[in-house]
C-alpha positions in Angstrom: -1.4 10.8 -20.8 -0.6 11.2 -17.3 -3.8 13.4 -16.1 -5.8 10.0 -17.2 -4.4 7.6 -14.9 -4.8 10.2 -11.8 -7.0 8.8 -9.3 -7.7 5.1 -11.1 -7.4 1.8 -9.8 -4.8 -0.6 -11.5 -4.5 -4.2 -10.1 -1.0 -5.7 -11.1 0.2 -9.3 -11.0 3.3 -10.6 -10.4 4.3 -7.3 -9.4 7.2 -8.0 -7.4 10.3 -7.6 -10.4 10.8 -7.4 -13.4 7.6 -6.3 -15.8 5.1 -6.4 -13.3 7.1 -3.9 -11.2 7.7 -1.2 -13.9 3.9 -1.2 -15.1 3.4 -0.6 -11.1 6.1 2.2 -11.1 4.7 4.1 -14.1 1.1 4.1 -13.3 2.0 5.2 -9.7 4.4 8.1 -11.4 1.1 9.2 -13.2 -0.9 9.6 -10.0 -2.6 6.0 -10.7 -3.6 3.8 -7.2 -2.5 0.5 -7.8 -3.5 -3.0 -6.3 0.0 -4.8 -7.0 -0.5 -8.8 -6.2 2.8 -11.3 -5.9 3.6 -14.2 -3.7 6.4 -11.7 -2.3 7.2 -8.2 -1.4 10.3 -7.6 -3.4 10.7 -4.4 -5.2 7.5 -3.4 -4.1 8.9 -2.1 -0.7 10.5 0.5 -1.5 7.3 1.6 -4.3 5.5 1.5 -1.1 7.9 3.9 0.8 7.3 6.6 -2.4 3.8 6.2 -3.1 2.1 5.0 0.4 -1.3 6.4 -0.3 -1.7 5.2 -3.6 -0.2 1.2 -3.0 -1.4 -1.4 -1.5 -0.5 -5.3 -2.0 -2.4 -8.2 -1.8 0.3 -11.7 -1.1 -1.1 -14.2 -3.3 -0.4 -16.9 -5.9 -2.6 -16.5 -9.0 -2.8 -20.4 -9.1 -5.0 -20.7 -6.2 -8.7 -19.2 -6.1 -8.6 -17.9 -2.0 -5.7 -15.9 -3.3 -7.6 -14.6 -6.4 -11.3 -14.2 -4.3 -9.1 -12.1 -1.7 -7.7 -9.8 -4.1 -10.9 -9.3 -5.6 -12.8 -8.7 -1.9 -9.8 -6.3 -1.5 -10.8 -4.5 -5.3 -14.6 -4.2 -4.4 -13.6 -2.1 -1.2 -11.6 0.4 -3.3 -13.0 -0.3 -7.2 -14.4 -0.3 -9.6 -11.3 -1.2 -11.7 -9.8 0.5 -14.1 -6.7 -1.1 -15.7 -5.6 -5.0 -15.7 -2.6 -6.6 -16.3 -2.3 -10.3 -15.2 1.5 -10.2 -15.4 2.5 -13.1 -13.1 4.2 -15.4 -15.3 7.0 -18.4 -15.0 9.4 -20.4 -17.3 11.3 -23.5 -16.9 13.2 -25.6 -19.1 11.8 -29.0 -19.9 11.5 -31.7 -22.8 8.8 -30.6 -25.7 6.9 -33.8 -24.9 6.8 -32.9 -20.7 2.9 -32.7 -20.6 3.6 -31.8 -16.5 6.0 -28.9 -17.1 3.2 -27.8 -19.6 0.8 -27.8 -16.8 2.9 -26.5 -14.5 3.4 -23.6 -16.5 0.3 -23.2 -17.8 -1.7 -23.3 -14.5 0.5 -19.8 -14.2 1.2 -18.2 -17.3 -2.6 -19.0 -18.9 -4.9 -20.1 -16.4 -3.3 -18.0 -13.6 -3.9 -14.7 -16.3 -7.9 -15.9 -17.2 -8.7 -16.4 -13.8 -7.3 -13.3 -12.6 -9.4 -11.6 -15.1 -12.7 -14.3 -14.2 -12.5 -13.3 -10.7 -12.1 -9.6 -11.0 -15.0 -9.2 -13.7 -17.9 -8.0 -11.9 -15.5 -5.3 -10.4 -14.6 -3.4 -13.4 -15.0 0.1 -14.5 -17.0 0.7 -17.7 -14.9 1.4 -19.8 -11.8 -1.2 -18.5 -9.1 -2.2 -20.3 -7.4 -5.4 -19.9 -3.4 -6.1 -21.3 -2.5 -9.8 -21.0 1.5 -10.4 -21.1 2.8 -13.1 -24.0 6.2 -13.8 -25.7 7.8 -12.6 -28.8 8.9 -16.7 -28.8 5.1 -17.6 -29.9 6.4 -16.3 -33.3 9.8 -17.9 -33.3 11.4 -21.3 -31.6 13.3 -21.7 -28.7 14.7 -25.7 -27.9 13.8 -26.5 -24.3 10.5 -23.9 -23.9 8.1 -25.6 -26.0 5.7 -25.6 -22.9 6.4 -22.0 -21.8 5.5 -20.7 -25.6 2.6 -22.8 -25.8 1.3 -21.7 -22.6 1.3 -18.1 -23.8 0.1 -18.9 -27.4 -2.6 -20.3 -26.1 -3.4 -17.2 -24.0 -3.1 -14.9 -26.5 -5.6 -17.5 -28.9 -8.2 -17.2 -25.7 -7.5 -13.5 -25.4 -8.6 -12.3 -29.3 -11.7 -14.2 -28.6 -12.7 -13.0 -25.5 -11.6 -8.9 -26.8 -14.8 -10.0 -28.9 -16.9 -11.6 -26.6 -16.5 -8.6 -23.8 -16.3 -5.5 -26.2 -20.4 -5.0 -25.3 -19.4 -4.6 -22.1 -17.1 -1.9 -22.2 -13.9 -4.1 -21.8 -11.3 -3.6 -23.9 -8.3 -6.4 -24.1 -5.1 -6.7 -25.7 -1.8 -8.2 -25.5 1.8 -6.9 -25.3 4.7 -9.7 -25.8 7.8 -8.5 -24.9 11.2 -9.9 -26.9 14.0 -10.5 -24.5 13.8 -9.1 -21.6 16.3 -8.4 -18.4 14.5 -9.2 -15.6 14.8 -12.2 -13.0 13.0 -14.9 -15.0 15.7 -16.1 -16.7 17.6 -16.7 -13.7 14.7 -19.6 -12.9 15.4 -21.4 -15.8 18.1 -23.7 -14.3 21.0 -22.9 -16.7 24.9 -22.4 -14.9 25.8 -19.1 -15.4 27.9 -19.9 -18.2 25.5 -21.2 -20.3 23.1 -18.2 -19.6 26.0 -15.8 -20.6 26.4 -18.1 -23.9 22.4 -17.6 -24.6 22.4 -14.2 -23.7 25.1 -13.3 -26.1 23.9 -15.6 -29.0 20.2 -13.8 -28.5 21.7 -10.5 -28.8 23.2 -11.0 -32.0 19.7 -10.9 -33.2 18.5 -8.0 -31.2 18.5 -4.7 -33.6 20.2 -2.8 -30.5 22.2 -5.4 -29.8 20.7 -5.8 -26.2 18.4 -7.1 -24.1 15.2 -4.9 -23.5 14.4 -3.0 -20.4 11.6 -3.3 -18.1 10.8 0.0 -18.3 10.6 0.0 -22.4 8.0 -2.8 -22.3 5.7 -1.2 -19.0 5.5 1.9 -21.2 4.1 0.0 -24.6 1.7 -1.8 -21.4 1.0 1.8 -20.3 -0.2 3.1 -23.9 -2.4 -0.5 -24.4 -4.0 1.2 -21.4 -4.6 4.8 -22.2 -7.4 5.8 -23.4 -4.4 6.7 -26.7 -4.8 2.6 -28.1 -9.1 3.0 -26.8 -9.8 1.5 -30.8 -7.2 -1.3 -30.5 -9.0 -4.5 -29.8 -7.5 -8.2 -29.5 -4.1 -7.4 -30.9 -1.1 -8.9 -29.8 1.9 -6.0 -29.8 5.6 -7.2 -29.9 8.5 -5.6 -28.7 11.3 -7.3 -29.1 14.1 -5.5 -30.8 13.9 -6.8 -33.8 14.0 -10.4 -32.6 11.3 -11.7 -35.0 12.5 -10.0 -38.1 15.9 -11.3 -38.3 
């Protein structure tokens, strides 16, 4: 797999930590050149440091169109494009019947993701594939992130329909959902550390491993949605979640 990615152009959102940042490291470990887009540096310094010929970065929030129009200027210098992954994505805790947190969370996690894609359209390769990032919650419940799960169910409704609608023109989109995963997007959701450790070790009674995932393990299920390995998989959403959703 890795003499595929050699020489292609990725573009990565919310590429800073977590998810975003792993998808960056493997594609770069597989000789990939990578566009990685966050509204900070983070993690991506020291990427930068190993790989400076094939990483560059774009600062921008997906939620605002200059931001999006500049990283997709920045593409058509170095394009066409590749590989996809709109990855930038936040949580927050909120009441089931907070329309703004909805908003708020949707204006990242869904219309952050289709925009991304929207603005970068014209600039991909033929073939391009596309992975869009939901949650292993769509398939579950989880008091206090009805709006986060609704933003990502409803991106992953709007993906399967558009995996149809831009098949003809050689792009090919999925979905991965990762279960729970350790990265830094659970420290956003406001809980005291206590009651974080008390959620953490209630989820991983359900976990088949007993713990949370790994970046890494979910960037490399992204990776294969990318290869040309997963080329006749169309509009499916792939969880990986430990077990989560069996239990």
């Amino acid at each position: 797999m890795s003499n595929e990615f050699a020489g292609r152009l990725a573009v990565i959102t919310g590429a800073s930590s977590g998810i975003g940042l792993a998808v960056c490291a493997r594609l770069l470990s597989q000789g990939a050149r990578v566009i990685a887009m966050s509204r900070k540096l983070g993690g991506l310094e020291e990427l930068g440091r190993q790989f400076p010929e094939h990483l560059s970065w774009v600062s921008g929030d997906v939620t605002k169109k200059e931001d999006l129009s500049r990283l997709a200027e920045h593409a058509a210098r170095v394009g066409p494009v590749d590989f996809l992954v709109p990855n930038a994505g936040i949580a927050e805790l909120a009441d089931g019947l907070d329309i703004d947190a909805f908003d708020r969370q949707w204006a990242v996690n869904g219309a952050g993701a289709l925009n991304t894609l929207a603005r970068l359209r014209n600039h991909l390769a033929t073939p391009a594939s596309v992975v869009f990032i939901g949650t292993f919650l769509a398939k579950v419940t989880f008091p206090g992130l009805a709006a986060y799960i609704a933003s990502k169910a409803a991106l992953q409704a709007h993906a399967r329909t558009l995996a149809v609608e831009l098949a003809p023109q050689g792009i090919r989109i999925n979905m991965v959902s990762p279960g729970p995963t350790a990265t830094p997007i659970w420290s956003t959701l406001g809980l005291r550390h206590d009651d974080l450790a008390s959620v953490a070790s209630q989820v991983n009674k359900r976990l088949l491993d007993g713990q949370f995932l790994d970046a890494g393990a979910v960037a490399d299920i992204i990776i294969f949605q990318l290869s040309k390995g997963a080329r006749n998989v169309f509009g499916q959403d792939w969880i990986v979640d430990s077990g989560y959703t069996i239990r």
